[in-house]
C-alpha positions as CSV (number, residue, x, y, z in Angstrom):
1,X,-6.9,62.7,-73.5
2,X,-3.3,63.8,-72.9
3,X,-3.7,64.0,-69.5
4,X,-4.4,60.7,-66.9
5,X,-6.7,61.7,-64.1
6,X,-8.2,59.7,-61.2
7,X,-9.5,60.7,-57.5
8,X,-10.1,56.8,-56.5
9,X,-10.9,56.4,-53.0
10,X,-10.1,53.3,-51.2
11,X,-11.2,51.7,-47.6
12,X,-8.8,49.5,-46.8
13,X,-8.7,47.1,-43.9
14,X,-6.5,44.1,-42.5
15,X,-5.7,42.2,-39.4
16,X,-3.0,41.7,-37.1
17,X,-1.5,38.1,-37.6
18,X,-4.2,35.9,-35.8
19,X,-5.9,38.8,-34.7
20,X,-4.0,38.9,-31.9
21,X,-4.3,42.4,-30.1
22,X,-1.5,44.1,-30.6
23,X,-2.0,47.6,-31.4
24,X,-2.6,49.2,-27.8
25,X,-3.8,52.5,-27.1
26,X,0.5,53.4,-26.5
27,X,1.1,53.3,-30.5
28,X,-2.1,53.1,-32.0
29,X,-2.1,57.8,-32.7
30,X,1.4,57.1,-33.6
31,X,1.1,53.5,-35.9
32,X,-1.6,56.0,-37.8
33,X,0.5,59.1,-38.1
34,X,3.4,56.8,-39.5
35,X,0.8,54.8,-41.9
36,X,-0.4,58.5,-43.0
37,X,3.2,58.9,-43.9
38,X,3.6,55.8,-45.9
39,X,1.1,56.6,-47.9
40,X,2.2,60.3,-48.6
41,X,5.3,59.0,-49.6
42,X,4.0,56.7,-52.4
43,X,1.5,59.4,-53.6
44,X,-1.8,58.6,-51.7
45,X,-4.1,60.8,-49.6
46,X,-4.7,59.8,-46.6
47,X,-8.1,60.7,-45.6
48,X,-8.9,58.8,-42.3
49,X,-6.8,55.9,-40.6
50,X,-8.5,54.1,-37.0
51,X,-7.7,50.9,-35.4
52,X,-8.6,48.8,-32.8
53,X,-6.1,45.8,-30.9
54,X,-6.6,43.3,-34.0
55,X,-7.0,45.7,-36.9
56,X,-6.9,48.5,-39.2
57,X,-9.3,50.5,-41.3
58,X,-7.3,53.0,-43.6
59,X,-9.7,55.1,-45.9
60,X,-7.6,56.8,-48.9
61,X,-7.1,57.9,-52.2
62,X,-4.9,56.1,-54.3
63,X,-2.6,57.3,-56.6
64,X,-2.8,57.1,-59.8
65,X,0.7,56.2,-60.6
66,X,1.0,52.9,-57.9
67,X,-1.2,49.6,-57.9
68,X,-3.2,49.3,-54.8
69,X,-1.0,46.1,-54.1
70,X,2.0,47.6,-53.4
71,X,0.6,50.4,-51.7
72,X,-0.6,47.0,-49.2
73,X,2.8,45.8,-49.0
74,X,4.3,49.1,-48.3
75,X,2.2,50.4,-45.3
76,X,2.0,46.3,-44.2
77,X,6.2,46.1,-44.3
78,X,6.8,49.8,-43.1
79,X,4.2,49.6,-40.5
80,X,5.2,45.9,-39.2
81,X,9.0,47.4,-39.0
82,X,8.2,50.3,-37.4
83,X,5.9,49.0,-34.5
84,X,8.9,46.0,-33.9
85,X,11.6,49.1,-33.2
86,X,9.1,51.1,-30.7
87,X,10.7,50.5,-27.3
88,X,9.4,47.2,-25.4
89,X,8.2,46.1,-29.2
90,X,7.7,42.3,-29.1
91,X,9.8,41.2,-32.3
92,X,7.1,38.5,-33.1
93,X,4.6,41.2,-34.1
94,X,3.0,40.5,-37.8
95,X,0.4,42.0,-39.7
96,X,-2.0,39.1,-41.3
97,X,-1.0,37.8,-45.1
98,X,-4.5,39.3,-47.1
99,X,-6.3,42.6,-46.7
100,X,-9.8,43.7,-47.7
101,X,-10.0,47.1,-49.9
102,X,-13.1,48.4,-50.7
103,X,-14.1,51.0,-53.2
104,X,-16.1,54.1,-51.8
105,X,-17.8,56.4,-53.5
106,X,-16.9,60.5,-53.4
107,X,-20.2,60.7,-51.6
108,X,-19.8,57.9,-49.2
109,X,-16.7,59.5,-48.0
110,X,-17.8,61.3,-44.6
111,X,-20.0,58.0,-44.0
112,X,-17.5,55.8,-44.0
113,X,-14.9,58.2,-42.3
114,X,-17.9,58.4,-39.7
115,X,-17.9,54.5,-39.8
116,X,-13.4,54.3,-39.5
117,X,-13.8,57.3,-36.6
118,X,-16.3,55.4,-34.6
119,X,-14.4,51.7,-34.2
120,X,-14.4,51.3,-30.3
121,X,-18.2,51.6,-30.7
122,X,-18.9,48.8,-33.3
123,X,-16.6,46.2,-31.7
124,X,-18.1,46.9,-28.5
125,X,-20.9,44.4,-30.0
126,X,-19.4,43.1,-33.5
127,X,-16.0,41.2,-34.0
128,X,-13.7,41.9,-36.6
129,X,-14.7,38.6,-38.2
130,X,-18.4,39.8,-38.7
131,X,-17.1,43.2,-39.8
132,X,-15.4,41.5,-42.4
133,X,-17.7,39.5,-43.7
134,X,-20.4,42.2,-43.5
135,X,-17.8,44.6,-45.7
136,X,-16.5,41.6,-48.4
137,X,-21.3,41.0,-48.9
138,X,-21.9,44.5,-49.3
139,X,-19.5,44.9,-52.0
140,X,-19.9,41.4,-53.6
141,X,-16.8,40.0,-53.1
142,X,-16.6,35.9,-52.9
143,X,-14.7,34.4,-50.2
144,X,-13.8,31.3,-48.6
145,X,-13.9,31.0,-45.1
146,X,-10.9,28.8,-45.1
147,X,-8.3,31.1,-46.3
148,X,-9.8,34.6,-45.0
149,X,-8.1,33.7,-41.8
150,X,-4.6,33.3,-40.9
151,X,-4.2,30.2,-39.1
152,X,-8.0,29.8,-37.7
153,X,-10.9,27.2,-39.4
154,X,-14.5,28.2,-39.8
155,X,-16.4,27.5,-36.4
156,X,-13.5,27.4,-34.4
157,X,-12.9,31.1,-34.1
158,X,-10.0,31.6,-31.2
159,X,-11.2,32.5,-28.3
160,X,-9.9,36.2,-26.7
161,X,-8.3,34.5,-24.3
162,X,-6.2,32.1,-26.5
163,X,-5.0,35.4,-28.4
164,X,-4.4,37.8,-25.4
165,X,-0.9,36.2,-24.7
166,X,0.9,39.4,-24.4
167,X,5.2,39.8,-24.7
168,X,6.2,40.1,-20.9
169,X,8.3,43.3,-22.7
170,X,5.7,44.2,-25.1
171,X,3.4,46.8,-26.6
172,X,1.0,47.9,-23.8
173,X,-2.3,46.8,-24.7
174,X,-4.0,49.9,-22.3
């Protein structure tokens, strides 16, 4: 075939640093506009970016001329640097080191932008942690609970309030 073709969609999903909540209702439209961007840039199609204060669900297609990884360390770097020079940034702001990316079928895609679109509701009763491990199951993915979290041990899950220690100039977590 003289040609290379793919239409590879991805949902892709990681974690401030400690899942600390960060990403307040102040950035979050314009942290996803600018991770749309990203991704434009290196070739990708966005097709449906949400968050809530501790993470990120990013559903797109991947180009067929970058690896997923540095897709990941582009929007994670551009991203990171981006939300530290927004005005009353705190400089200590840091994406988690992993990420989870799942593959999705073409005709899984309005489910799962359904799923991305409706965040607030599911962590309303589910944490990010559960979330997780319900995602890495349903798509067979082995893990080990000691190095899926940055800085935290199975069983002794921080609690909100040990995480909620907001910068006296930061991000306003609305």
């Amino acid at each position: 075939m003289p040609q290379s073709l793919a239409r590879i969609y991805l949902h892709l999903v990681f974690g401030t640093k400690n899942r600390a909540p960060w990403i307040g209702d102040a950035v979050r439209d314009p942290l996803h506009r600018f991770a749309a961007t990203v991704l434009t840039n290196h070739g990708c199609q966005p097709v449906s970016i949400n968050s809530v204060e501790d993470h990120i669900h990013i559903l797109f297609v991947l180009s067929r001329t970058v690896s997923l990884s540095r897709v990941v360390v582009e929007v994670k770097t551009s991203s990171s640097k981006w939300l530290k020079s927004q005005p009353g940034a705190d400089m200590g702001f840091a994406w988690q080191s992993g990420y989870g990316a799942f593959p999705v079928s073409a005709s899984n895609v309005a489910a799962v932008r359904d799923y991305i679109a409706r965040q607030r509701e599911h962590h309303g009763a589910r944490s990010f942690q559960d979330e997780l491990r319900a995602l890495l199951e349903r798509h067979g993915v082995e893990y080990d609970e000691r190095y899926v979290w940055d800085g935290c041990h199975p069983g002794r899950w921080p609690t909100p309030a040990a995480l909620a220690t907001p910068p006296s100039q930061g991000v306003a977590l609305g």
